[in-house]
Every structure is written in structure tokens, then in C-alpha cells.
C-alpha positions in Angstrom: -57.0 73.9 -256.8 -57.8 76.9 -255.1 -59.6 77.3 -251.8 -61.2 80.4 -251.3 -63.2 79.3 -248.2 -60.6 77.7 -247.2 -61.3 74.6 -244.8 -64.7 76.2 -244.0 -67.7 73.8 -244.5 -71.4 74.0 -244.1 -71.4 70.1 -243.2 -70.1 67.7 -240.2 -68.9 65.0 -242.2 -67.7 62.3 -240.3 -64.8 61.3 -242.0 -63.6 64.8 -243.1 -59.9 65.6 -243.5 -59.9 68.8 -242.5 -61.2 68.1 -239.2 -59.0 70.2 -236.6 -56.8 71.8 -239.5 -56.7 75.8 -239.3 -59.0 78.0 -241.3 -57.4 80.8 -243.1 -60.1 84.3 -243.5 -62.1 84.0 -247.1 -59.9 85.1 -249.9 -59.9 88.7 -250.2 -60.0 90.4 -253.5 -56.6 91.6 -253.8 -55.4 87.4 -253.2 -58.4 86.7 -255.9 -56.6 88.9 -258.1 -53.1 88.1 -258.1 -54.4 84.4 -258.4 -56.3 84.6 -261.4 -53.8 87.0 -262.9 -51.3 84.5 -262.1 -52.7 81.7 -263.3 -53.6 82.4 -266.5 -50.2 84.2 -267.3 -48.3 80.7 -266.2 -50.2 78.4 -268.8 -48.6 77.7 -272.1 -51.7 77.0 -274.0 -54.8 78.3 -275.1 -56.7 77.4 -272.6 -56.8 77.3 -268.9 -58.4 75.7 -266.3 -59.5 77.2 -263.1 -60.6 74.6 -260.3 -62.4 75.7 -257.1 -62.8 73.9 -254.3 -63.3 74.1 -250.3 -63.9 73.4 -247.7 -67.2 74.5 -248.5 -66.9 77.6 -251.7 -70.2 78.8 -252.1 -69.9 79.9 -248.7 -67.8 82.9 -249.9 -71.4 83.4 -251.4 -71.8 83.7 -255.7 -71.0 87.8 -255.7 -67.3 86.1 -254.8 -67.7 84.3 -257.9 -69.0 87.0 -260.3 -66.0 88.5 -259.4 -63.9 85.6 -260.5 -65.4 86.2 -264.1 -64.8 89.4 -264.5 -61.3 89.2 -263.3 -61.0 85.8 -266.1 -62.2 87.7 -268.7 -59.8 91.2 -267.7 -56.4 89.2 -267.4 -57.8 86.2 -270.1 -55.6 87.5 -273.1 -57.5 85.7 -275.4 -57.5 82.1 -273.9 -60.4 80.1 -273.3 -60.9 79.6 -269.7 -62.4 76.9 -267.9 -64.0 76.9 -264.4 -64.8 73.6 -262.1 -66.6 73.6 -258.9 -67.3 71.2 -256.3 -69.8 71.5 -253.6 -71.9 69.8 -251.4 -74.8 71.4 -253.1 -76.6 72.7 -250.2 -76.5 76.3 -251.2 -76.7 75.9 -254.6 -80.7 77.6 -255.3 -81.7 78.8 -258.7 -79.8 81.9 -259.2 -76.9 79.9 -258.7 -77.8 77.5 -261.3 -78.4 80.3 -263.5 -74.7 81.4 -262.8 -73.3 78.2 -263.3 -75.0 77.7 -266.0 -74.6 81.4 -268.0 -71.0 81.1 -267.3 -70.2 77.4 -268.5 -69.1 76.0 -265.1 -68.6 72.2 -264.7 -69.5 71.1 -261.3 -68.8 68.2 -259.0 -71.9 67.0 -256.6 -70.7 64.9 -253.4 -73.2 62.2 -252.9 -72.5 59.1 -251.0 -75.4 57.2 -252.2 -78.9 56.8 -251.2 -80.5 58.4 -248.3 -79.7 56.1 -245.7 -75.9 55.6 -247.2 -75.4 59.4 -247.4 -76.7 60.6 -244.0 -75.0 57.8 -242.3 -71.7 60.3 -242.7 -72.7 63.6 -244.3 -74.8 65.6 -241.9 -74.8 69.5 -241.1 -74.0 71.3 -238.4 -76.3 70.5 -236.5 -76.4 66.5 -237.1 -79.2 67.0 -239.2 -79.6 64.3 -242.6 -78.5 66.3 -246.0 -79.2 64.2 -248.7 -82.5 65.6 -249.8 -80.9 68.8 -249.9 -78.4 67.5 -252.7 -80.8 65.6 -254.2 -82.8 68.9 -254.7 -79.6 71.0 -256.0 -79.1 68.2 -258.7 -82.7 68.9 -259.8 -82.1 72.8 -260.0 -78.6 71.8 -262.0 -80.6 69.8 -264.7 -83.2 72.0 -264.8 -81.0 75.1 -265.7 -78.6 72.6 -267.7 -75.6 72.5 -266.1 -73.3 70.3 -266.6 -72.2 68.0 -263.2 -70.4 65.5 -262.6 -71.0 62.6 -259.1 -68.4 62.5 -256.9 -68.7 59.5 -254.4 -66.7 59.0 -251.8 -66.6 54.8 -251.3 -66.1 54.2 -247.2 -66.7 51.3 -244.9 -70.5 50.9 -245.4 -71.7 52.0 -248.5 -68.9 50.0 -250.1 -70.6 46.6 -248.7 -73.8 47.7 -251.5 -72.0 48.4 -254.8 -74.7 47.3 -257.0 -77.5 49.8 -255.2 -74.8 52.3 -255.6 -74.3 52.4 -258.7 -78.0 51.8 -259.9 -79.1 54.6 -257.8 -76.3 57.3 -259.0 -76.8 56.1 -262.6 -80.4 57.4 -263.0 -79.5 60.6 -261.2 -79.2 62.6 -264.6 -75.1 62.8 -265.2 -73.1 59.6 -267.2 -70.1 61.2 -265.2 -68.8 59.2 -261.8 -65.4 59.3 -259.6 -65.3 56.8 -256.8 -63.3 58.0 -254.3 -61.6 55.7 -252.0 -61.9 56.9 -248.3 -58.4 56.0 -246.6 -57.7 58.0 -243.9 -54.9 57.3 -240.9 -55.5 57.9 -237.1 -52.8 59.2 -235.0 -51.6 55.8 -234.2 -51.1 55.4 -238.0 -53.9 52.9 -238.2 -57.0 53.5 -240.9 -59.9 54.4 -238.9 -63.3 53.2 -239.0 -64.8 55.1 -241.8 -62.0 53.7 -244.5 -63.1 51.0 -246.9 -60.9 48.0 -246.1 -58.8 46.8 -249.4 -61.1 43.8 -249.9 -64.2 45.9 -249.9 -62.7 48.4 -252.5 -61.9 45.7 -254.6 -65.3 43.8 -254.3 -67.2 47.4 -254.8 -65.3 48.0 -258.1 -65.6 44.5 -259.3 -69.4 44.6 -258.8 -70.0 48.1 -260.2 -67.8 46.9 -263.4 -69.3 43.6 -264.0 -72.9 46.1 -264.6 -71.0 49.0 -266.3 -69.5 46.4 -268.8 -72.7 45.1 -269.7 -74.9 47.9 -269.3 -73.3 50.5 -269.8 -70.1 51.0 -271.9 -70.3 54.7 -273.9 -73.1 55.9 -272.0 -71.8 55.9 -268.7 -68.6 57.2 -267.5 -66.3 56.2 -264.4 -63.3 58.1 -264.1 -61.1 54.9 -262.7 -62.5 52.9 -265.6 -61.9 55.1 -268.5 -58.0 55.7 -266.9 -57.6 51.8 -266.6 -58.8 51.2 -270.2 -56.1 54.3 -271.6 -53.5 52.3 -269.4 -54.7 49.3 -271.6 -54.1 51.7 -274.9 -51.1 53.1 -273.9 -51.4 56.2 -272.1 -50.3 57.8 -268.9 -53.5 57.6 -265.7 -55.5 60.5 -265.9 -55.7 60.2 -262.2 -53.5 62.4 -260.3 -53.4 59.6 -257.7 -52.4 56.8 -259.7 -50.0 58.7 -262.5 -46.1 57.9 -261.8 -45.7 61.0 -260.4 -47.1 64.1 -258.1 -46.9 67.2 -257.9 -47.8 70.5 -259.9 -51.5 69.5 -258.4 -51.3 72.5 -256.1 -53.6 73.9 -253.5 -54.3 77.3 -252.9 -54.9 78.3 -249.4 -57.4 81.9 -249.1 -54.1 83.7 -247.7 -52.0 82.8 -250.8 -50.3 80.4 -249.4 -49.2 77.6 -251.8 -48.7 73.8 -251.0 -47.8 70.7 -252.8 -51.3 69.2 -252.8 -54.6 69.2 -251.0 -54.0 66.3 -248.8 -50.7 67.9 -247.5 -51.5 71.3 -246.4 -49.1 71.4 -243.6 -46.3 73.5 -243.1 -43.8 70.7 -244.1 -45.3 71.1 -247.8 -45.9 74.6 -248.0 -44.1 76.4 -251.4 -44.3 79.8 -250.6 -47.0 82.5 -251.2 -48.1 84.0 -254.1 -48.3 87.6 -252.9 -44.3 86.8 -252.6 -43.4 84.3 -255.1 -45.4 84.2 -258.7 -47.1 80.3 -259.4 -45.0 80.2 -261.9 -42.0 80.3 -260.1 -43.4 78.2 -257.2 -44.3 75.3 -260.0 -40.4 75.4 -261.3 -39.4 75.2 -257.9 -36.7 72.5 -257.1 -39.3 72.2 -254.3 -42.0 71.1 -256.2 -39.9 68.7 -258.9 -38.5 66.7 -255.6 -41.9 66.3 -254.5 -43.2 65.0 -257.7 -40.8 62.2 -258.0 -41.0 61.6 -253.9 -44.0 59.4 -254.7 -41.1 56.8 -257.8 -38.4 57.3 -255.8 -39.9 55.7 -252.5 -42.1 52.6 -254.0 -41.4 50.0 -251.8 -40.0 46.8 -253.5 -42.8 44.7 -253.7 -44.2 47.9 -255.7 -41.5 47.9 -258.1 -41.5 44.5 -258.9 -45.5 44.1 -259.3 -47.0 43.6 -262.6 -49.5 45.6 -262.2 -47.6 48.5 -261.5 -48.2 50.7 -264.9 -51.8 50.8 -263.5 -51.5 52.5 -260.0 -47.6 53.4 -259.8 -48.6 52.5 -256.1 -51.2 54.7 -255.7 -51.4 58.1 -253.8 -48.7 58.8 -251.3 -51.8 60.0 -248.5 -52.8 56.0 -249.0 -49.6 54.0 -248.3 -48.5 52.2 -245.0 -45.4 53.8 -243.1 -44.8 50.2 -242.0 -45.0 48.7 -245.8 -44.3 51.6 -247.8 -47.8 49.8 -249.9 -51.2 51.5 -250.3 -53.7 50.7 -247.8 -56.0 49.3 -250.6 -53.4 47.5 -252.9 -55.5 44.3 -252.4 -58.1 46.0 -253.9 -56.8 47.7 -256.6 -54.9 44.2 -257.4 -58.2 42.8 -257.7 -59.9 45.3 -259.6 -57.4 45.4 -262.3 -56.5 41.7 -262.4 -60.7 40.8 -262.5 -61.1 43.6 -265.5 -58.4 42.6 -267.6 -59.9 40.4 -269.7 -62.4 43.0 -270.9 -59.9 46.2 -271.1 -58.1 43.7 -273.6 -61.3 43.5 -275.8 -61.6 47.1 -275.7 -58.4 48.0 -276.6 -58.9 45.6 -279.5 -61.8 47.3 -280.7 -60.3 50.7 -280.5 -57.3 49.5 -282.5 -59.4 48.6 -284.9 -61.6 51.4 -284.7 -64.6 50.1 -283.5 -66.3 51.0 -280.7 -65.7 49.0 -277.2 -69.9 49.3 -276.9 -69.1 46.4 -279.4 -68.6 44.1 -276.4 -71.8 44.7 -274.6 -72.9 42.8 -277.7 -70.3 39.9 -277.2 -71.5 39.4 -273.9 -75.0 38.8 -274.3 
């Protein structure tokens, strides 16, 4: 994940993270370089993937970017590579749709909802309301086809209206959602205002699933549900935050600097630097291993025994209680996957038999 704004952001959110954090200078060319260069030469495969991320990046402005393709293409050596963007969409005007789109570039919108949801946290410099200015880049993305996906953070109020949510995200012209739970610690270690409380996470997923399995199954798509349901089949999360282990999830700062993950860009976590140390040296590091299996090796007790613990592995590290050594929101997630199992074990079913799990939408009426 690389950050070539670094922190810097066009909004005032008020439950950002990187509120008081230091800003590193926008990436400078020769840093662009030696991370796209590196990059590509440290994947395996025949493709690679190439995820961009702020702070705020289309402040660095979308010449920054052009750059980025023609440096992808120069050190590509035949791979197919893949870009992802997130934004807050503010900037985003037609020729940067055009971009987007000529180039292939999957992007992720924040929204928090509908106006009155959204502006209650996510305002600009100024304290001024921006969701008719994401609404608008969402319009300028499907009108130049580009491919987006929603990405919603759930916090203390718009969690208490999960059906409005998700009616009102549905029809905005993407079948792709991530809820995003907001759990963030003050410097008394207690979650502050803006966090959804467990219970509300749990009710808000149980409420937006009881309408996606009814409505919605194969034409809609929620990131949590789909990783529940290959839990159900078998296979490993496909969220970073709930897999058994971290790590390798790196973020770039716009110096070089290299740390263990977005949430922990403190010095404590930092890897090394690129313009020192190549990413693929960094991601072998016994650095990087010990932190990956930081997040098994300290599950408190309660989290080993739980039977529900091939779901979340005790979900992200950033989330869990210094006191309990549990996430912040197991209640919820307990909940969520205890109140779903009965239709993940339909789907699975159906897939074993290879039918389609929009067979149960049928079932239920």
C-alpha cells in the first residue's frame, strides 16, 4: 500500500487516524521509481498488483500518476499489472475519469451513507458538508465506466440505520461493498465516541444480511459476506484483518520508508527503507515474519478456545483490548457469524453441489 501523499488529506474527518501523525513531502520521482521497479521485480507471478492510497493521493495531482504508468509498463517485463485507488472523490473531474478509465484502474469511493450520515463526520477543510461532491465523482466514474468499488466506514451513528444504509449504497451503481468497522482507542486506551460499539456492529451486519440474503445473493457483493461464506467452504479470510495472520500488508510512506502495516506507522514498526533495503528483502525480514505471527501467538485464551475462531482469528490487532487481549467488537462479530450460520450452511451446500447459492433467495420466499 503505498502512500504517495502521504498522510495529507483534502478532508477533516472526524474520526481520522492520522490525525496528529507526521506528514512526509509527496513522493519524489526517484522514490516513485525505485518503488515501482521494486515491486514488480519482488512478485513471483504474472501479475502484480499496485495499491495506492493516502492520506488523500490525487492530491499529488494525476501528472503523478501518468508517471506511475509509464514507469509500470518500463520495468513490467511482461506481467500484467494491476492498479487500485482509493479516494475521497473530491478531485476526481472528468479527465480523471478518463485516466482511470484508459488505464484500467479499480477504485475505492469512501461514502458513509446518505447526506446527513456522511457530513455528520466527513467534512473539508473548512467544515464544509462533502457528500454531494462524492456523489458527483461516482456519477463521472459511471459515466466514463470505471470500475469502483464503496468503501463505508460503519461508526457510532450511521450503524444505528443499517437498513437505509444499505438501500441507499445499493442503488449507487457498484454491486461491490466493504463495511469497515470504526474502532479507534483514545489515549486513555478507551474507544472514543465515533467507534461503533460491539452490539451495534453486530445489529448493523445482521440487518444488512437478513436484506442481502433475500435480495440480493450474486448481484450484490459484501466483502465480509463473501469471506464468511469461503470460511464456510473451506478457505482462508480474504480479509487481511481477520486471516490468522499479518503481515506482508505493508505501507509505503512517500520518503521510502517501509512499515508493517497502515495502522502502525510508528517508528516501533518501521522495516527499513527502500532507497536502502530492496522490498524484497524487507518482506523476508525476520522483522516482518515475527510480526505476522504477533497477531496467533498473542490470542488471549478465551480467543483460542472460541468456536468461532476460524472466522475472525480474533480480528485485527489495531481492534483488541490491552486489558482483554479481545477485539473491541467480538460481541459483534459473535453475533454476526452465529445469526448467519444457518444460511452460509445452505450456501456451501449449493456450491458443493454446484448450484448456485441465488438458489436460496428462492427457498426463502
Amino acid at each position: 500500500m503505498a502512500k504517495p501523499a502521504s498522510s495529507r488529506c483534502n478532508l477533516d474527518c472526524r474520526y481520522c487516524f492520522y490525525i496528529d501523525k507526521p506528514t512526509q513531502p509527496e513522493m519524489d520521482d526517484v522514490t516513485l521509481e525505485t518503488f515501482i521497479r521494486q515491486h514488480i521485480a519482488a512478485q513471483p507471478g504474472s501479475e502484480v498488483m499496485f495499491a495506492w492510497q493516502g492520506g488523500e493521493p490525487t492530491l499529488c495531482g494525476i501528472d503523478f500518476f501518468r508517471r506511475v504508468v509509464t514507469l509500470q509498463k518500463h520495468y513490467g517485463e511482461g506481467k500484467k499489472i494491476h492498479n487500485a485507488f482509493q479516494t475521497n472523490g473530491i478531485l476526481l473531474n472528468d479527465e480523471w475519469c478518463q485516466f482511470l478509465h484508459d488505464n484500467g484502474w479499480l477504485v475505492g469511493i469512501s461514502l458513509d451513507g446518505p447526506t446527513e450520515l456522511h457530513d455528520a463526520y466527513r467534512v473539508n477543510r473548512s467544515g464544509k458538508p462533502t457528500h454531494h461532491k462524492v456523489v458527483d465523482a461516482i456519477a463521472r466514474l459511471r459515466k466514463h465506466q470505471v470500475e469502483f468499488n464503496l468503501l463505508v466506514v460503519v461508526n457510532s451513528l450511521n450503524s444505528q440505520r443499517p437498513g437505509q444504509m444499505y438501500r441507499y449504497l445499493r442503488q449507487l451503481g457498484t454491486p461491490f461493498l466493504q463495511f469497515i468497522p470504526l474502532v479507534e482507542y483514545d489515549e486513555k486506551g478507551e474507544l472514543t465516541a465515533e467507534s461503533v460499539p460491539s452490539q451495534a456492529w453486530g445489529t448493523f451486519l445482521n440487518c444488512v444480511f437478513d436484506i442481502w440474503v433475500r435480495e440480493d445473493i450474486g448481484r450484490v457483493f459484501v466483502q465480509l459476506f463473501d469471506s464468511t461464506l469461503g470460511v464456510w467452504c473451506g478457505h482462508p479470510a480474504q480479509m487481511c484483518s481477520l486471516s490468522s495472520t499479518c503481515g506482508h500488508a505493508f505501507a509505503l510512506e512517500a520518503n521510502g520508508d517501509l512499515y508493517q502495516c497502515d495502522h502502525y506507522v510508528h517508528s516501533d514498526f518501521r522495516l527499513g527503507n527502500i532507497h536502502r533495503t530492496s522490498l524484497s528483502e524487507l518482506n523476508a525480514s525476520p522483522c516482518a515474519a515475527a510480526f505476522g505471527q504477533s497477531k496467533r501467538t498473542t490470542l488471549s485464551a478465551e480467543c483460542q478456545a472460541c468456536s468461532l475462531l476460524r472466522f475472525c482469528h480474533g480480528d485485527c490487532p489495531k481492534h483488541r483490548d490491552s486489558s482483554s487481549g479481545k477485539s473491541a467488537i467480538c460481541g459483534g462479530y459473535s453475533a454476526f457469524f452465529n445469526h448467519t450460520a444457518p444460511h452460509m450452511r445452505v450456501m456451501r451446500d449449493l456450491l458443493k453441489q454446484h448450484r448456485s447459492p441465488m438458489e436460496l433467495m428462492a427457498m426463502l420466499r
